[in-house]
PyMOL Python script that loads the backbone (N, CA, C, O; Angstrom):
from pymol import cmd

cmd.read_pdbstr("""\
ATOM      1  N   UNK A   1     -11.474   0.697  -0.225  1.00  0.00           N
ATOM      2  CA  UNK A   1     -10.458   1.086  -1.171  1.00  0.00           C
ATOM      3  C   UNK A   1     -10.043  -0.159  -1.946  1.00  0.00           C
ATOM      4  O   UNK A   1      -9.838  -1.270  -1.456  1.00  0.00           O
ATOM      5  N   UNK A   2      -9.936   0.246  -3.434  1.00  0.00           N
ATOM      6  CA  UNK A   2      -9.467  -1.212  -4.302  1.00  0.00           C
ATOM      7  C   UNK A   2      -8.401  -0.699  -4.484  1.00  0.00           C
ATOM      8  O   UNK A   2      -8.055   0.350  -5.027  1.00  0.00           O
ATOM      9  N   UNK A   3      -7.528  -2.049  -3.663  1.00  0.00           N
ATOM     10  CA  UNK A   3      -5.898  -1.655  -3.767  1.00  0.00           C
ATOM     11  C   UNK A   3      -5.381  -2.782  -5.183  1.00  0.00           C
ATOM     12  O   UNK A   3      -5.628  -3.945  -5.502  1.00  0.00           O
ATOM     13  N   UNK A   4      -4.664  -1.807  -5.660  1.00  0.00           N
ATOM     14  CA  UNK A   4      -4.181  -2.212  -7.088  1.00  0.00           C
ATOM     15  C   UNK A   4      -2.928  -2.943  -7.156  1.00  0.00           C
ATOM     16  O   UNK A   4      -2.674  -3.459  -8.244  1.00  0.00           O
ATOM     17  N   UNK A   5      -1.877  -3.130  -5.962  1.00  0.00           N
ATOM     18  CA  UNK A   5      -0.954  -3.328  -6.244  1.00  0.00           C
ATOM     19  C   UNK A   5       0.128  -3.581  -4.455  1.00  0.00           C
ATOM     20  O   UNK A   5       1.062  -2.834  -4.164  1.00  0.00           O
ATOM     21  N   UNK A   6      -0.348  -4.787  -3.534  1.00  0.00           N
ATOM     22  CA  UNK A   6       0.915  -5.021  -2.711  1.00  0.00           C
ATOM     23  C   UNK A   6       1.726  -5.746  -2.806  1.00  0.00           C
ATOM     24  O   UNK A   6       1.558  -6.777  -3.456  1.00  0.00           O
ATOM     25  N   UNK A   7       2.958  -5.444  -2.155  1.00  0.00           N
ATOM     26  CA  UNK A   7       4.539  -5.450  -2.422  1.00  0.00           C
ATOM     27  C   UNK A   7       5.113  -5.455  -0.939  1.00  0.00           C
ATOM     28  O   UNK A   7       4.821  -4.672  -0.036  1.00  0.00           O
ATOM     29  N   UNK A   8       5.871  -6.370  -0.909  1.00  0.00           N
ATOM     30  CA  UNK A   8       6.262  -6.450   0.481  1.00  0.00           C
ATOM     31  C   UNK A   8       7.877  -6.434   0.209  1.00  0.00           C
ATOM     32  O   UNK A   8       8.639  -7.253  -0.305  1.00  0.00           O
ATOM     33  N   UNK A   9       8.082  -4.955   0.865  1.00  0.00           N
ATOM     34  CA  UNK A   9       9.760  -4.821  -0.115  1.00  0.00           C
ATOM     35  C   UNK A   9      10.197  -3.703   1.151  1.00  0.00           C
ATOM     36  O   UNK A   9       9.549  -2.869   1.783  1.00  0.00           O
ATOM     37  N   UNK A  10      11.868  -4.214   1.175  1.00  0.00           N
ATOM     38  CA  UNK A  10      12.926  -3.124   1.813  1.00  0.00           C
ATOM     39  C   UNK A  10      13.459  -1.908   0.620  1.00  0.00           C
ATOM     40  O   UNK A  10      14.364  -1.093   0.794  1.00  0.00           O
ATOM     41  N   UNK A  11      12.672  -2.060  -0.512  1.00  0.00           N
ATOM     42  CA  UNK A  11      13.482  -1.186  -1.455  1.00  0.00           C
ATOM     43  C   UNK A  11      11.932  -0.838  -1.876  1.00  0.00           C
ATOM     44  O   UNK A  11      11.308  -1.483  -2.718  1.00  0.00           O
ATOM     45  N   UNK A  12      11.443   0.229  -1.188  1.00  0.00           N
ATOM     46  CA  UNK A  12       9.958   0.816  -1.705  1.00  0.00           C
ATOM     47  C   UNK A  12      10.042   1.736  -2.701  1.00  0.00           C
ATOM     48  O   UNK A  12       9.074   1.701  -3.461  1.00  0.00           O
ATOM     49  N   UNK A  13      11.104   2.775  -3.027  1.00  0.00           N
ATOM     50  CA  UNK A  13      11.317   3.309  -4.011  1.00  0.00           C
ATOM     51  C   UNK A  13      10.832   2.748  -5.300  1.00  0.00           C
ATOM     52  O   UNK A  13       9.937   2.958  -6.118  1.00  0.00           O
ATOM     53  N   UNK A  14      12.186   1.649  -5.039  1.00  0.00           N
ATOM     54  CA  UNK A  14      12.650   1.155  -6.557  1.00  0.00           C
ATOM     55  C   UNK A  14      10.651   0.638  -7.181  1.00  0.00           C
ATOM     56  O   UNK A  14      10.123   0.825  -8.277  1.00  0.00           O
ATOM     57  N   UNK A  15      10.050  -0.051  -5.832  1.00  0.00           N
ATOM     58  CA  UNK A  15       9.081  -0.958  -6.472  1.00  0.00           C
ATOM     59  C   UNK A  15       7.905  -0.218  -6.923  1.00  0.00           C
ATOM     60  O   UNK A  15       7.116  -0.597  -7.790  1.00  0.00           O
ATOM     61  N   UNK A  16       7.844   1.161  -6.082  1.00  0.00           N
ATOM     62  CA  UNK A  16       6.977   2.144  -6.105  1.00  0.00           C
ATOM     63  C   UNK A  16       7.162   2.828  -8.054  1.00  0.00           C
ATOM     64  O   UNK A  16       6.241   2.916  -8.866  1.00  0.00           O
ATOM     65  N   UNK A  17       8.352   3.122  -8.236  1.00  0.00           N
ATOM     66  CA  UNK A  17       8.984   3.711  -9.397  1.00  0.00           C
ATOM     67  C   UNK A  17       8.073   2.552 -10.878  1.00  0.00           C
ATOM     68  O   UNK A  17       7.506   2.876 -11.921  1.00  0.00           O
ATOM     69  N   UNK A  18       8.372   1.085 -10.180  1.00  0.00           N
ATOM     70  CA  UNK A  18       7.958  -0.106 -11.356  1.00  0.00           C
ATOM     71  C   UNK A  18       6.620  -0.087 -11.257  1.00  0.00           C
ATOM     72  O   UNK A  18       6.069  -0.369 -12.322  1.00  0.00           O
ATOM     73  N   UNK A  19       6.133   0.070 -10.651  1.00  0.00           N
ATOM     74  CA  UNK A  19       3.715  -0.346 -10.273  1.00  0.00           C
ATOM     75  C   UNK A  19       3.694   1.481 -11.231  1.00  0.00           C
ATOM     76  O   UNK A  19       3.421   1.536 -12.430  1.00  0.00           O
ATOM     77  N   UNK A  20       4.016   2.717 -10.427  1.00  0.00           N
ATOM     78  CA  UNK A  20       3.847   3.868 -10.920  1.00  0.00           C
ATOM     79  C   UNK A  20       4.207   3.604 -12.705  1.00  0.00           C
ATOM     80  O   UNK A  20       3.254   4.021 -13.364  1.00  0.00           O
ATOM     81  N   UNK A  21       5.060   3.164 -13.377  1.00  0.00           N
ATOM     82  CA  UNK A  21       5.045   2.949 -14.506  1.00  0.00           C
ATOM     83  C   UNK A  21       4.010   2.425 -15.273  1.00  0.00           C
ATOM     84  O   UNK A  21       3.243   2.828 -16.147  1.00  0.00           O
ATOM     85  N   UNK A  22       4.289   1.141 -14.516  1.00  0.00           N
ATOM     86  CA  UNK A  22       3.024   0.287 -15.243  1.00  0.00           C
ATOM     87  C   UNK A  22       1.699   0.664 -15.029  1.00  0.00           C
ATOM     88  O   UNK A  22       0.888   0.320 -15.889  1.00  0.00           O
ATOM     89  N   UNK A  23       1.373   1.192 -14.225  1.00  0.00           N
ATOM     90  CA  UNK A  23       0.139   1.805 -14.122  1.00  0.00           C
ATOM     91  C   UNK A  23      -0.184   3.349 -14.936  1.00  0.00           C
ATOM     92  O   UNK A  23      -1.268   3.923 -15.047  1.00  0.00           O
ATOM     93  N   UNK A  24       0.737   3.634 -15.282  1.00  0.00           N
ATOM     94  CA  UNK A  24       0.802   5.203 -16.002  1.00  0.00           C
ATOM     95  C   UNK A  24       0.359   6.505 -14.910  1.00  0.00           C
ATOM     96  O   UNK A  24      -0.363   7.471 -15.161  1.00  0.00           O
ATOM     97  N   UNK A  25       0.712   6.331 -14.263  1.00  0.00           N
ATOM     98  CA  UNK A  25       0.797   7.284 -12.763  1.00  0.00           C
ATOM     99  C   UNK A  25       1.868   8.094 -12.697  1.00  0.00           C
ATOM    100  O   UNK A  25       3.045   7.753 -12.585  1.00  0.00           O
ATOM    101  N   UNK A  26       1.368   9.309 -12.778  1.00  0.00           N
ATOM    102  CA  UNK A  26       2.370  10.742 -12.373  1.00  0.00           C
ATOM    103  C   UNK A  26       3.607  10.182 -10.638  1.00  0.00           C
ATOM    104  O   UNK A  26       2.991  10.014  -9.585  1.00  0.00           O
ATOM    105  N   UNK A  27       4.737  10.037 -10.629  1.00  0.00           N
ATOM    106  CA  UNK A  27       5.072   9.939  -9.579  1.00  0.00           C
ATOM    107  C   UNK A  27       4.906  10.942  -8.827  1.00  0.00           C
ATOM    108  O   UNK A  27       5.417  10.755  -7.724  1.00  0.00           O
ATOM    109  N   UNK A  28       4.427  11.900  -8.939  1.00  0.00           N
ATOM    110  CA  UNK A  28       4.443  13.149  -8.164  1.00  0.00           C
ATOM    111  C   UNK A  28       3.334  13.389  -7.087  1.00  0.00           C
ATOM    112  O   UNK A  28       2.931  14.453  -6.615  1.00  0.00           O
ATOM    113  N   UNK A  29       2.870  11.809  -6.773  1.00  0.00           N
ATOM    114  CA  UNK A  29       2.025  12.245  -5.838  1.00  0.00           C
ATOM    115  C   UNK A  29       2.479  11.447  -4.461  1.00  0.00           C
ATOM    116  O   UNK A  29       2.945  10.345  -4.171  1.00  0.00           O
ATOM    117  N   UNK A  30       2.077  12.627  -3.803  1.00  0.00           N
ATOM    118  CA  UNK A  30       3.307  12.627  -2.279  1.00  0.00           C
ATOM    119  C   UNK A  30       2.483  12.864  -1.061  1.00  0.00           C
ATOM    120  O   UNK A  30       1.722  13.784  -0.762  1.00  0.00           O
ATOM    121  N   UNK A  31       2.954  11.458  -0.258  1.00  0.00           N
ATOM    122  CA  UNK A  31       2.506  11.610   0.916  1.00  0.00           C
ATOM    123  C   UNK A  31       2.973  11.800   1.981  1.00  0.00           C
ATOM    124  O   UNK A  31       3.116  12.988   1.693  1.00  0.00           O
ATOM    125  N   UNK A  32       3.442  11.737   3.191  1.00  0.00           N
ATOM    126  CA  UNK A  32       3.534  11.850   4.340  1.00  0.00           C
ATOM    127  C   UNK A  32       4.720  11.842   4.048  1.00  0.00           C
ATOM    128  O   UNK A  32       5.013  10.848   3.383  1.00  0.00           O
ATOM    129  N   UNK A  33       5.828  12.742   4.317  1.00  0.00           N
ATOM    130  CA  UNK A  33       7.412  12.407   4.424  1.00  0.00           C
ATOM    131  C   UNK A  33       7.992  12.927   3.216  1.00  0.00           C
ATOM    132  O   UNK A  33       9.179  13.243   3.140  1.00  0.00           O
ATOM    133  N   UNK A  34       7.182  13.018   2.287  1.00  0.00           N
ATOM    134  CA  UNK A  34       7.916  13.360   1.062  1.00  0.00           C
ATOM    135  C   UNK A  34       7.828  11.472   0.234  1.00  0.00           C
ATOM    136  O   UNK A  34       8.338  11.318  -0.876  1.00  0.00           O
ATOM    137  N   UNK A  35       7.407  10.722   0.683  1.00  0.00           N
ATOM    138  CA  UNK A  35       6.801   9.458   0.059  1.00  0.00           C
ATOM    139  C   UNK A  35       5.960   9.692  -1.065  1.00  0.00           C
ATOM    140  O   UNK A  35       5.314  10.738  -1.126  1.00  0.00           O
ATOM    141  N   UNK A  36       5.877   8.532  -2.275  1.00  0.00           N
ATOM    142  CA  UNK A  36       4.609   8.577  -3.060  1.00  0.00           C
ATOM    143  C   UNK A  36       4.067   7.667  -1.911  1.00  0.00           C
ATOM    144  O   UNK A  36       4.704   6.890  -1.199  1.00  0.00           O
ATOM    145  N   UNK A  37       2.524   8.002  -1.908  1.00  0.00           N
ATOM    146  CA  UNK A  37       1.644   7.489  -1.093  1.00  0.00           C
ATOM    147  C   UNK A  37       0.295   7.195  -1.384  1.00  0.00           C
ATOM    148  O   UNK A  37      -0.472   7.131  -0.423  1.00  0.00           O
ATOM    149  N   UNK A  38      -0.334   6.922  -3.000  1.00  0.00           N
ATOM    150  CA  UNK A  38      -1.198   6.625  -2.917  1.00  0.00           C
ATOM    151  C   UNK A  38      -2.107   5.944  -2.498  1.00  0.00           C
ATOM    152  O   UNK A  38      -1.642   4.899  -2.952  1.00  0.00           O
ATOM    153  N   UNK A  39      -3.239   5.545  -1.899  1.00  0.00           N
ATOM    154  CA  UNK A  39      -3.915   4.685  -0.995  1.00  0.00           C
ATOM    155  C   UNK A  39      -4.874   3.412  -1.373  1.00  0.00           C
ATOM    156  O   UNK A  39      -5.557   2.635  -0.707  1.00  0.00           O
ATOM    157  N   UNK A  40      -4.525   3.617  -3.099  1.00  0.00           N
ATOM    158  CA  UNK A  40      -4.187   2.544  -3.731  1.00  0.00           C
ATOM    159  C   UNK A  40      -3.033   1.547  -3.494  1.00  0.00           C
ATOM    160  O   UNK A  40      -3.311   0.348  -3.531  1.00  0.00           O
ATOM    161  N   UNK A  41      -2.045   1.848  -3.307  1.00  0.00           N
ATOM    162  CA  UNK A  41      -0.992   0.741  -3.846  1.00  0.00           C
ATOM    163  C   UNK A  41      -0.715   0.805  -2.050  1.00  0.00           C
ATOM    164  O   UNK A  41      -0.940   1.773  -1.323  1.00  0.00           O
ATOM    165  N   UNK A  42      -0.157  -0.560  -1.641  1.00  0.00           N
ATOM    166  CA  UNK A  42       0.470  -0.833  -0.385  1.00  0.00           C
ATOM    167  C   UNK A  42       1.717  -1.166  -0.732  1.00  0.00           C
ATOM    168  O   UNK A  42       1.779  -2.333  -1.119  1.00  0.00           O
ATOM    169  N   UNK A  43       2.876  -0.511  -0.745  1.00  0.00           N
ATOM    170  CA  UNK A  43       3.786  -1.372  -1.058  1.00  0.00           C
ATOM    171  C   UNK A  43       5.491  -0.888  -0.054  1.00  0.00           C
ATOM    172  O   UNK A  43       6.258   0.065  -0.199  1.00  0.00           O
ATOM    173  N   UNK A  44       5.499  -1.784   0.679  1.00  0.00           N
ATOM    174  CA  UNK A  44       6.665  -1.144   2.125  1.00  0.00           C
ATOM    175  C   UNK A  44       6.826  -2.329   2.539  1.00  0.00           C
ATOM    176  O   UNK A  44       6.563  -3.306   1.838  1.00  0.00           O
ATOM    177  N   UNK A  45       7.270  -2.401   3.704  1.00  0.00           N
ATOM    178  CA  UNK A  45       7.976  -3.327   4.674  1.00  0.00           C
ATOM    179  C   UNK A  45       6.429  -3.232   5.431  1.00  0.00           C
ATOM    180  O   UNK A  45       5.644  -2.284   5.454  1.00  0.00           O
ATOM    181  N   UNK A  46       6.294  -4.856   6.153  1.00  0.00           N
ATOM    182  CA  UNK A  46       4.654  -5.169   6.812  1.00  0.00           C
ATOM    183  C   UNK A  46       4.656  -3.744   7.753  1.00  0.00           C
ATOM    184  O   UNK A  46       3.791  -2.908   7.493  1.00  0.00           O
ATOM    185  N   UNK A  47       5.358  -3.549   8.541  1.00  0.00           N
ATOM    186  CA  UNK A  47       5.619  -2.422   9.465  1.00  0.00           C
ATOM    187  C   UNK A  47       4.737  -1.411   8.977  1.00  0.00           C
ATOM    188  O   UNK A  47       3.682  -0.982   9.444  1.00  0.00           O
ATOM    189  N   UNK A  48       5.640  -0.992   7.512  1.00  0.00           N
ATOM    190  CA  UNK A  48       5.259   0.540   6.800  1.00  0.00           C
ATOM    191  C   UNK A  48       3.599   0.563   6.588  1.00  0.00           C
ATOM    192  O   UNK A  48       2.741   1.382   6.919  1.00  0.00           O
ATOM    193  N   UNK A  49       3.560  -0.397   6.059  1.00  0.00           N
ATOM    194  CA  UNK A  49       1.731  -0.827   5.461  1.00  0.00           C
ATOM    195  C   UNK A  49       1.279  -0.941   6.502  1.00  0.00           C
ATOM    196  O   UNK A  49       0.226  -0.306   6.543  1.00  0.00           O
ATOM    197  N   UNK A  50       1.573  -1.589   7.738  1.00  0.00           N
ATOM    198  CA  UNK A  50       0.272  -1.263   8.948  1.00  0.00           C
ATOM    199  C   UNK A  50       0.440   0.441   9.424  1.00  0.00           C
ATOM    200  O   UNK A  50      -0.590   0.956   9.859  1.00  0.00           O
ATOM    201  N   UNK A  51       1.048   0.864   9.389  1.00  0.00           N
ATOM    202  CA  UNK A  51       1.231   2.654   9.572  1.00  0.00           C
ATOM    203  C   UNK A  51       0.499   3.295   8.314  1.00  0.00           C
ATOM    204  O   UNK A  51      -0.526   3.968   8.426  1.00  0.00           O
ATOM    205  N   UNK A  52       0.927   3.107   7.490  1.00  0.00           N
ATOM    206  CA  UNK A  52       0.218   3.476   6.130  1.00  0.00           C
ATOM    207  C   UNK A  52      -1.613   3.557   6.084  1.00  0.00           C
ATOM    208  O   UNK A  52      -2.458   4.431   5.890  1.00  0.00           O
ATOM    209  N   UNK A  53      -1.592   1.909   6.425  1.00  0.00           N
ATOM    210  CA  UNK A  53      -3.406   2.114   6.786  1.00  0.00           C
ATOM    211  C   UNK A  53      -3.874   2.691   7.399  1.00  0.00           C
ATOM    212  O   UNK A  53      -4.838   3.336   6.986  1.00  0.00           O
ATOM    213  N   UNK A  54      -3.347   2.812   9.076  1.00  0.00           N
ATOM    214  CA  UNK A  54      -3.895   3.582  10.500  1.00  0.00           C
ATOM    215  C   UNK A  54      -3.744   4.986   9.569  1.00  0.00           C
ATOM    216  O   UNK A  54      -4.814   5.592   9.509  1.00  0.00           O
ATOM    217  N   UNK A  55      -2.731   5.573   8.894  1.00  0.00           N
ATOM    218  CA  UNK A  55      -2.808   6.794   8.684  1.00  0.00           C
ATOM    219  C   UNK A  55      -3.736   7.452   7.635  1.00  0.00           C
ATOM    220  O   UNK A  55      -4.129   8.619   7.652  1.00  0.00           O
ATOM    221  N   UNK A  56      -4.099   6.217   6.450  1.00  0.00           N
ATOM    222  CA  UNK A  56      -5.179   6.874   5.703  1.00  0.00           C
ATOM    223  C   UNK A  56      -6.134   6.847   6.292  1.00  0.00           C
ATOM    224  O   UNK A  56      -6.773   7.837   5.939  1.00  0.00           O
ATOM    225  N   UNK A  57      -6.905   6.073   7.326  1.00  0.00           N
ATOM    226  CA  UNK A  57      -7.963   5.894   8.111  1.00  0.00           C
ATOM    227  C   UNK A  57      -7.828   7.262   8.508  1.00  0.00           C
ATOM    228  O   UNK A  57      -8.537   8.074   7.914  1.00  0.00           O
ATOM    229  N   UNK A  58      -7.073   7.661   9.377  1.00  0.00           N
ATOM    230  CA  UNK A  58      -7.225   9.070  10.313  1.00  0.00           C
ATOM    231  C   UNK A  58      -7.355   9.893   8.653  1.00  0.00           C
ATOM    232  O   UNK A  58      -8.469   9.822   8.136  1.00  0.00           O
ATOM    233  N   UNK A  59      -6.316  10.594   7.915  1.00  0.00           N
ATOM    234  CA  UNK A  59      -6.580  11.323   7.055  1.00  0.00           C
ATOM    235  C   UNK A  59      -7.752  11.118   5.669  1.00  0.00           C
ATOM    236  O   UNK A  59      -8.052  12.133   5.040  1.00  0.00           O
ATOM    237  N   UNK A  60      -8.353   9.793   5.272  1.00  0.00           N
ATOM    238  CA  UNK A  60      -9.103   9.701   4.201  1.00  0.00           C
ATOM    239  C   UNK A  60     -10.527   8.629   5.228  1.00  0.00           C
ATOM    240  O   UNK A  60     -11.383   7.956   4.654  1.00  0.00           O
ATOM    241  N   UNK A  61     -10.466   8.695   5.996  1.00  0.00           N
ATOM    242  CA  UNK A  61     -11.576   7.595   6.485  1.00  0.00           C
ATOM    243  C   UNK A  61     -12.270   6.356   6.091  1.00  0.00           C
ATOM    244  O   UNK A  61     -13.479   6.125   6.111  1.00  0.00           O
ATOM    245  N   UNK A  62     -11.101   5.453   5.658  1.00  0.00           N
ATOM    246  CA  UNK A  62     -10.791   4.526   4.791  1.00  0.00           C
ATOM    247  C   UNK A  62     -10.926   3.178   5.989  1.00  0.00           C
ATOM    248  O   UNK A  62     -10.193   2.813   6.908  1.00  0.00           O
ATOM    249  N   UNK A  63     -12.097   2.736   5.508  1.00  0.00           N
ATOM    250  CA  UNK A  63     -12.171   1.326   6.503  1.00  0.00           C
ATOM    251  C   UNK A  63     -12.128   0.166   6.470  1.00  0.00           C
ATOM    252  O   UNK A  63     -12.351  -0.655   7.361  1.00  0.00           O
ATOM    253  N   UNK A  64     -11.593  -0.071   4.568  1.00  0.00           N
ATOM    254  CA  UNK A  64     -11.957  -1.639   4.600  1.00  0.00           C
ATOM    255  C   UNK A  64     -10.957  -1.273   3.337  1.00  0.00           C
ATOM    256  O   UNK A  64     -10.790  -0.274   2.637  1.00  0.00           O
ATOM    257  N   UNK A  65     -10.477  -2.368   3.394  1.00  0.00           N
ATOM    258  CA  UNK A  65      -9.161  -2.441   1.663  1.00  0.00           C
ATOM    259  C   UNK A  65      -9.874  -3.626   0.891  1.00  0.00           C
ATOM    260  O   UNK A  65     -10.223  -4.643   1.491  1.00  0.00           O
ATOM    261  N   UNK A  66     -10.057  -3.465  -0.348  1.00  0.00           N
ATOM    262  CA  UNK A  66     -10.115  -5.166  -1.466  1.00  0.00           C
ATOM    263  C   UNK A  66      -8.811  -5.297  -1.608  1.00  0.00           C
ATOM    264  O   UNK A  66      -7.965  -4.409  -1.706  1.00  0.00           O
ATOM    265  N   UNK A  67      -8.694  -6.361  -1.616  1.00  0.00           N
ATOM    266  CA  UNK A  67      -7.179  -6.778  -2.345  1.00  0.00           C
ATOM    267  C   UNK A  67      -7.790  -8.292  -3.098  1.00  0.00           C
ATOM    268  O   UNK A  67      -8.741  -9.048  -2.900  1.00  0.00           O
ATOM    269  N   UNK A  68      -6.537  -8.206  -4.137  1.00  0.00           N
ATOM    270  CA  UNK A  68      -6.845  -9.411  -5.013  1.00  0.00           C
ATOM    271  C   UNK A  68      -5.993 -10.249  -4.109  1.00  0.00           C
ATOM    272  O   UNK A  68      -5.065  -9.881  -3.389  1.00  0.00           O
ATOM    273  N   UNK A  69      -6.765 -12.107  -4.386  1.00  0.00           N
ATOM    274  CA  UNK A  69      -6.572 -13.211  -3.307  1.00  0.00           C
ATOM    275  C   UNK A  69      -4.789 -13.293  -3.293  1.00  0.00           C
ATOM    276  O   UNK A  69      -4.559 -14.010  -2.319  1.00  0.00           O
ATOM    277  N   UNK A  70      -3.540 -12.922  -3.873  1.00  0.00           N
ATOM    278  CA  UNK A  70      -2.667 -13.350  -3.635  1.00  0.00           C
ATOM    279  C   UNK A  70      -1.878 -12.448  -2.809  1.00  0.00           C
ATOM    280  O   UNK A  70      -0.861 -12.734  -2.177  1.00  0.00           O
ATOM    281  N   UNK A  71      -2.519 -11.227  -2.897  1.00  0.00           N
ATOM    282  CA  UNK A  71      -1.870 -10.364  -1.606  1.00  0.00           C
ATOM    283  C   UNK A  71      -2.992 -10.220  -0.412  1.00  0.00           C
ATOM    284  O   UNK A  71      -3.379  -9.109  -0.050  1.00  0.00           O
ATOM    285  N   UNK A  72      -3.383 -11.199   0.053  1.00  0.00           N
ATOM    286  CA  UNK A  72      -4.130 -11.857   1.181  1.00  0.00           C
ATOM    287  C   UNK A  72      -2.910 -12.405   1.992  1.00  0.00           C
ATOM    288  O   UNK A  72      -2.538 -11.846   3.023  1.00  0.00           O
ATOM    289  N   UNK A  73      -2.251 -13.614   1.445  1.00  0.00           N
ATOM    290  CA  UNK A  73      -1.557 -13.834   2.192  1.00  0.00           C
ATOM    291  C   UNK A  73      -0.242 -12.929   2.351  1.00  0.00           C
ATOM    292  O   UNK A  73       0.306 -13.142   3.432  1.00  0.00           O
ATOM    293  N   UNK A  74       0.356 -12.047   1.617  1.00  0.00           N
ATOM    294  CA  UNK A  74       1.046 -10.946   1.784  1.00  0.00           C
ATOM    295  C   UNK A  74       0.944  -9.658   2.953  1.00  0.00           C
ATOM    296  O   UNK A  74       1.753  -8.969   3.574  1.00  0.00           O
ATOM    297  N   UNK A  75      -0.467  -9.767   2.860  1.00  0.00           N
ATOM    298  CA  UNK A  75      -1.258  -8.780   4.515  1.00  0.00           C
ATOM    299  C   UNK A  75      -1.689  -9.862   5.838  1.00  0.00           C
ATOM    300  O   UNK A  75      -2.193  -9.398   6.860  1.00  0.00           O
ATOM    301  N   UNK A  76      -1.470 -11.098   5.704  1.00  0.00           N
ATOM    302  CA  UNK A  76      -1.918 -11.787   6.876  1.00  0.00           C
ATOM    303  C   UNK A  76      -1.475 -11.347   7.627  1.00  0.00           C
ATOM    304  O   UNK A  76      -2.287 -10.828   8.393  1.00  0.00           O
ATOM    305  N   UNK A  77       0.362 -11.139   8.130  1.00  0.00           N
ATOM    306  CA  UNK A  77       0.379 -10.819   9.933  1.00  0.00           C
ATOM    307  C   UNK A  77       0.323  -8.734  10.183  1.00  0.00           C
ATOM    308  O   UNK A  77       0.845  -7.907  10.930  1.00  0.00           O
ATOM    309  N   UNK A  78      -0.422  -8.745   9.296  1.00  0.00           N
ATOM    310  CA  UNK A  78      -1.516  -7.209   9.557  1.00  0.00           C
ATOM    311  C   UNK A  78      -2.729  -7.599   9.987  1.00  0.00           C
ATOM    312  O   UNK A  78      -3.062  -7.251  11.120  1.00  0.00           O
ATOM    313  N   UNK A  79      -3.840  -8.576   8.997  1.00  0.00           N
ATOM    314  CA  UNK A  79      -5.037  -8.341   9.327  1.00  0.00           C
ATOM    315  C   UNK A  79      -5.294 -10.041   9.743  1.00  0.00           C
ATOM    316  O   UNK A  79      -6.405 -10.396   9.350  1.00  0.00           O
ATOM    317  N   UNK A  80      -4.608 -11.030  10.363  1.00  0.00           N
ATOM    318  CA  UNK A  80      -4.569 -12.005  10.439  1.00  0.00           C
ATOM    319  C   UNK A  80      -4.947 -13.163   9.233  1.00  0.00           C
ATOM    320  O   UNK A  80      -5.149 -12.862   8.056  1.00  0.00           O
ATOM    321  N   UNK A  81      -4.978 -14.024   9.575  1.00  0.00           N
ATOM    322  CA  UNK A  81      -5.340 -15.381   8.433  1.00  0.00           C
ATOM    323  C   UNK A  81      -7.181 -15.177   7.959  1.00  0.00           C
ATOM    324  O   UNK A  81      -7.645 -15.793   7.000  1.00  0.00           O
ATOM    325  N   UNK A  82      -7.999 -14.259   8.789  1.00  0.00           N
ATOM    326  CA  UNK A  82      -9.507 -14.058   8.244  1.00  0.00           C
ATOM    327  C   UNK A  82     -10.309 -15.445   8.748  1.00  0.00           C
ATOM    328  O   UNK A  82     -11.491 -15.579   8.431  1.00  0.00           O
ATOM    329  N   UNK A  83      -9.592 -16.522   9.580  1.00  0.00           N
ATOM    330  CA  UNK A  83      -9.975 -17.534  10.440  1.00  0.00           C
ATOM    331  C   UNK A  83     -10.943 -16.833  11.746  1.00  0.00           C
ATOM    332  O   UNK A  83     -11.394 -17.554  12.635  1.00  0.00           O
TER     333      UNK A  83
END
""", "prot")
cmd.dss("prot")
cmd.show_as("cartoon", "prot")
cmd.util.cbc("prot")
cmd.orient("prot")
């Protein structure tokens, strides 16, 4: 999956509302909870995003994320330093 957009935020709404803009994305797409949840964008508290992944894995069989190099270190204490 080419993720377009992580965000490491206590206010996922608000940041979800700003990427969905700029990207020209219907907010109306809803995942688990009544969340937008596309499996593009990671954007929650580290917590939310390691739940987020385990759960598209089980529902989309999603095994490997790209991310561009500056949200590398944004996912390190998920997928470690890649050492």
């Amino acid at each position: 999956m080419l993720v377009q957009h992580v965000a490491i935020t206590n206010d996922r709404a608000s940041e979800l509302e700003r990427v969905l803009e700029r990207l020209e994305v219907d907010g109306d797409t809803n995942g688990s909870h009544g969340q937008i949840d596309p499996p593009y964008l990671l954007v929650a508290t580290i917590d939310q995003i390691a739940t987020q992944i385990e759960e598209q894995r089980e529902k989309y069989g999603i095994r490997s994320y790209t991310v561009r190099a500056p949200a590398m270190k944004l996912l390190a204490p998920i997928v470690g330093d890649g050492k």
